[in-house]
C-alpha positions in Angstrom: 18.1 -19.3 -23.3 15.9 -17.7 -26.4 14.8 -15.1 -23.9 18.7 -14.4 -23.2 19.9 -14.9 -27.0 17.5 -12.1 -27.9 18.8 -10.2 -25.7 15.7 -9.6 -23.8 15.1 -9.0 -19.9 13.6 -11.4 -18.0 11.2 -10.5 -15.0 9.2 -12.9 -12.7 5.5 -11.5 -11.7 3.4 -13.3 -9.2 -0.1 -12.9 -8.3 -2.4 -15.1 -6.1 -5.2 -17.1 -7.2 -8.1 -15.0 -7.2 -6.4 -11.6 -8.7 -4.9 -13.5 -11.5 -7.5 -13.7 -14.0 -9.3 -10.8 -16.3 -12.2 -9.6 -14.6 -14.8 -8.5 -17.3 -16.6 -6.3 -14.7 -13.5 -3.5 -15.9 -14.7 -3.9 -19.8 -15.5 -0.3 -19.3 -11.7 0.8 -18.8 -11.1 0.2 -22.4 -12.5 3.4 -23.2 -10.4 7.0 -23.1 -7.5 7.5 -21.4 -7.5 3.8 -19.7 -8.0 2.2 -23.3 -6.0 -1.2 -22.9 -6.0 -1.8 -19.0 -8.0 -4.5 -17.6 -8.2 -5.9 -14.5 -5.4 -8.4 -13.1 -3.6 -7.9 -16.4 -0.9 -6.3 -13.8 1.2 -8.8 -11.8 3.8 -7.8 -9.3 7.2 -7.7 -10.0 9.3 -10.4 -7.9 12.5 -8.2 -7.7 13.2 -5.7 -10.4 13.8 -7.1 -14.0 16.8 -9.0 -14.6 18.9 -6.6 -16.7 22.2 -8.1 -18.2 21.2 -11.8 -17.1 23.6 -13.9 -19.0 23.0 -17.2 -17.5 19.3 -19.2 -17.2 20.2 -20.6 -13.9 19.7 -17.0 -12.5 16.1 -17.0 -13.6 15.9 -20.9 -12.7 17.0 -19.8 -9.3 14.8 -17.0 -8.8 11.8 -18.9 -10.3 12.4 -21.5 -7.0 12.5 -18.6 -4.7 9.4 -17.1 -5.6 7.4 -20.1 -5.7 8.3 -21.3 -2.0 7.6 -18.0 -1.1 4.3 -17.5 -2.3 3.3 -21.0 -3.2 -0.4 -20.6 -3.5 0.0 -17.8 -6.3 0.8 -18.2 -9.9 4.2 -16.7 -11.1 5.2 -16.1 -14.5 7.8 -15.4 -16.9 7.9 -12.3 -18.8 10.8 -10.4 -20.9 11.5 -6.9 -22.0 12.6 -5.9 -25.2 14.3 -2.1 -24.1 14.5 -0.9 -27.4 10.3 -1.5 -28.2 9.9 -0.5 -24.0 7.4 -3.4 -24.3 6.5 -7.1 -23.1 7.3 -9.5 -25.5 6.9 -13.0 -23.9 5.0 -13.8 -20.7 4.2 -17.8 -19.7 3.4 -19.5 -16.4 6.2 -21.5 -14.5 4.2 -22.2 -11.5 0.6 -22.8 -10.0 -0.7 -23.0 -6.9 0.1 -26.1 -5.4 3.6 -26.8 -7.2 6.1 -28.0 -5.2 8.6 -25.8 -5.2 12.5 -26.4 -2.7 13.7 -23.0 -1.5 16.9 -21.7 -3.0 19.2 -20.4 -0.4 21.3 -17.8 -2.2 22.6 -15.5 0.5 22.2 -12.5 -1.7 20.4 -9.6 -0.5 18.6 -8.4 -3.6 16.3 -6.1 -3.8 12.5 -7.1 -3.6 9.2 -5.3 -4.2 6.3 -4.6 -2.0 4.4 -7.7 -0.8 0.7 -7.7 -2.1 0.0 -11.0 -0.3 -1.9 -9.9 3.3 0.9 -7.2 3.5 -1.8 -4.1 3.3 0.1 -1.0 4.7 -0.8 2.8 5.2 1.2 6.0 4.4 4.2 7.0 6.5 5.7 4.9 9.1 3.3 1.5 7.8 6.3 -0.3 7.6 7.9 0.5 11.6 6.3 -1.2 14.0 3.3 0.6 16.4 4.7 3.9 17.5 4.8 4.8 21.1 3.6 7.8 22.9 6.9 9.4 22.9 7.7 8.5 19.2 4.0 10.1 18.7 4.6 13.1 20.5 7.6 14.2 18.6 5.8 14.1 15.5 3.5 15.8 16.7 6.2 18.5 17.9 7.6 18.7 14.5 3.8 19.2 13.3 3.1 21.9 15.7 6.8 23.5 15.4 5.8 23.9 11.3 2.4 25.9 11.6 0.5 22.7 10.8 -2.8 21.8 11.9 -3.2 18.2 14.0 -6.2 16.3 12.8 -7.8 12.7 14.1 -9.5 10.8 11.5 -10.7 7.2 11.5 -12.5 4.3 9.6 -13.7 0.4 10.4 -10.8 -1.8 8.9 -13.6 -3.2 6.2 -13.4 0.3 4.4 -10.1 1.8 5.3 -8.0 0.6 2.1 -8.6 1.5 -1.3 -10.8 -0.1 -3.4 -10.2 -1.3 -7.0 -13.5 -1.3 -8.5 -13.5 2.7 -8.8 -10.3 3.2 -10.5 -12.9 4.7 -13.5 -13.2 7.6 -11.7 -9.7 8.7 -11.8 -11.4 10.5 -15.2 -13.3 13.4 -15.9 -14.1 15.4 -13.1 -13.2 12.7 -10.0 -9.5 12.8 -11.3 -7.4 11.4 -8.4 -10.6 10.3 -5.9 -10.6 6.1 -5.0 -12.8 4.3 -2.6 -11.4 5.3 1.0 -9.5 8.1 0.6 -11.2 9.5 2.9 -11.7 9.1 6.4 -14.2 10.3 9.0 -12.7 12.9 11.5 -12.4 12.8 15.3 -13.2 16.2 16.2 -12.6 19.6 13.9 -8.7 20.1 13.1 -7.0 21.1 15.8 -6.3 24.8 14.8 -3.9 26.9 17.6 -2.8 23.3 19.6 0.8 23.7 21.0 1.2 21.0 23.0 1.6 17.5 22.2 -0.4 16.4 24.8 -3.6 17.5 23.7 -3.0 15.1 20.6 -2.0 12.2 22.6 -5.3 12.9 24.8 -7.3 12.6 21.4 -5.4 9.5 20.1 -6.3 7.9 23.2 -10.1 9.0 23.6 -10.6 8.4 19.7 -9.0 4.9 20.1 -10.8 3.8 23.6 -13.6 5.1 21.3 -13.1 3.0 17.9 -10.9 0.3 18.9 -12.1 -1.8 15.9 -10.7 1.1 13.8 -7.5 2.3 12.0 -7.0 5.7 13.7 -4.6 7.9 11.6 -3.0 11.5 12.3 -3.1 13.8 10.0 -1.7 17.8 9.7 -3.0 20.4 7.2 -0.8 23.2 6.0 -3.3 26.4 6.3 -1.4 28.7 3.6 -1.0 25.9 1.0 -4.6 24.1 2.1 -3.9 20.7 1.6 -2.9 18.1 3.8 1.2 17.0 4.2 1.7 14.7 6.7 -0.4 11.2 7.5 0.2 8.2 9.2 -1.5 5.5 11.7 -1.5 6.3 15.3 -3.7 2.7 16.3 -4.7 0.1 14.7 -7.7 -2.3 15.5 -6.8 -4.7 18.4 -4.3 -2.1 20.0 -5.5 -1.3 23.6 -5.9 2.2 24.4 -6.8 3.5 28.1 -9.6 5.8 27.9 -9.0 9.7 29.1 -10.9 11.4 30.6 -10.9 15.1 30.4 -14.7 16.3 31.0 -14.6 18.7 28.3 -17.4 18.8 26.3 -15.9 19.0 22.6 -17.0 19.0 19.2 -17.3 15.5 17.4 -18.0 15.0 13.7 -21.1 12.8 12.9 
């Protein structure tokens, strides 16, 4: 009700247990252009702030939701002031291991990405595995566009980014992060025209690495940089083995 009578937004953020406190390892990123961030002071959003919320049973309401959603995390209360474009109150309403009952609303709102063992990739993380056909026209579209097919893969251990080097997004590492890169399959595939040849290398490079992700990516020869990217298999995925008694290039 204060929140409301100031005419501030309310916002739940959640976080679970062991990404919810300050980490003093990240002192260092109180220096320069990352002077006040510290680790975990971040919390995800529950749904987007509560703009023009009028009643506390709203919040009341969504507070229940959250929790019996994610009940091992914390979730707290914060509120926006949109004139100062700052936080102005943040408190706990629950911890891990609160009972919370699940409020059936039958609204569809609007929710933001799931931290909680939801890790996804670039394009298409959220679609189930694509099949070879779905594959191949991608691959078409690639090919039809000028682009360059490339295989690259990495063990599941390092294949997400890493939070402990967001320092080097400074100086002259601006915009490098832990596992940004992967390790290619063979050399790009400059010239291919058939969608075949890339299905051949998904399938080789999987039967290969089957504990890896295995991601296609295409590089745009006149601009130099990469444009497309997403996971062709995923670690547990069988994938037949082909044989094609070439004698290609691999990287190390």
């Amino acid at each position: 009700d204060f929140i409301i009578r100031n005419r501030l937004a309310p916002c739940l953020e959640f976080s679970a247990e062991e990404t919810s406190f300050v980490d003093d390892v990240a002192t260092v990123r109180f220096q320069g252009s990352t002077a006040g961030y510290y680790d975990n002071r971040y919390w995800t959003m529950w749904k987007l702030p509560m703009f023009g919320c009028s009643n506390a049973q709203e919040v009341l309401r969504e507070v229940k939701e959250c929790s019996a959603s994610y009940p091992g995390c914390y979730v707290r209360l914060a509120a926006f002031d949109s004139v100062k474009q700052v936080q102005v109150v943040s408190f706990i309403v629950h911890q891990p291991g609160q009972t919370a009952a699940w409020a059936t609303t039958g609204e569809k709102d609007m929710k933001v990405w799931n931290p909680v063992d939801n890790k996804k990739f670039e394009t298409f993380s959220y679609l189930p595995p694509l099949s070879d056909g779905e594959i191949a026209r991608q691959v078409d579209f690639i090919i039809r566009n000028g682009l360059a097919p490339c295989l690259e893969f990495a063990p599941e251990e390092c294949s997400f980014v890493d939070d402990v080097a967001t320092v080097r997004f400074q100086g002259s590492t601006a915009g490098y992060y832990d596992n940004r890169y992967w390790t290619m399959w063979k050399l790009p595939m400059f010239g291919c025209s058939n969608a075949q040849e890339v299905l051949r290398e998904v399938k080789e490079c999987s039967a290969a690495y089957p504990g890896c992700y295995v991601r296609l990516a295409a590089f745009d020869s006149v601009k130099q940089v990469q444009v497309v990217s997403f996971i062709v298999h995923q670690p547990g995925q069988t994938a037949a083995w082909a044989t094609t008694g070439e004698k290609d290039m691999k990287v190390w």
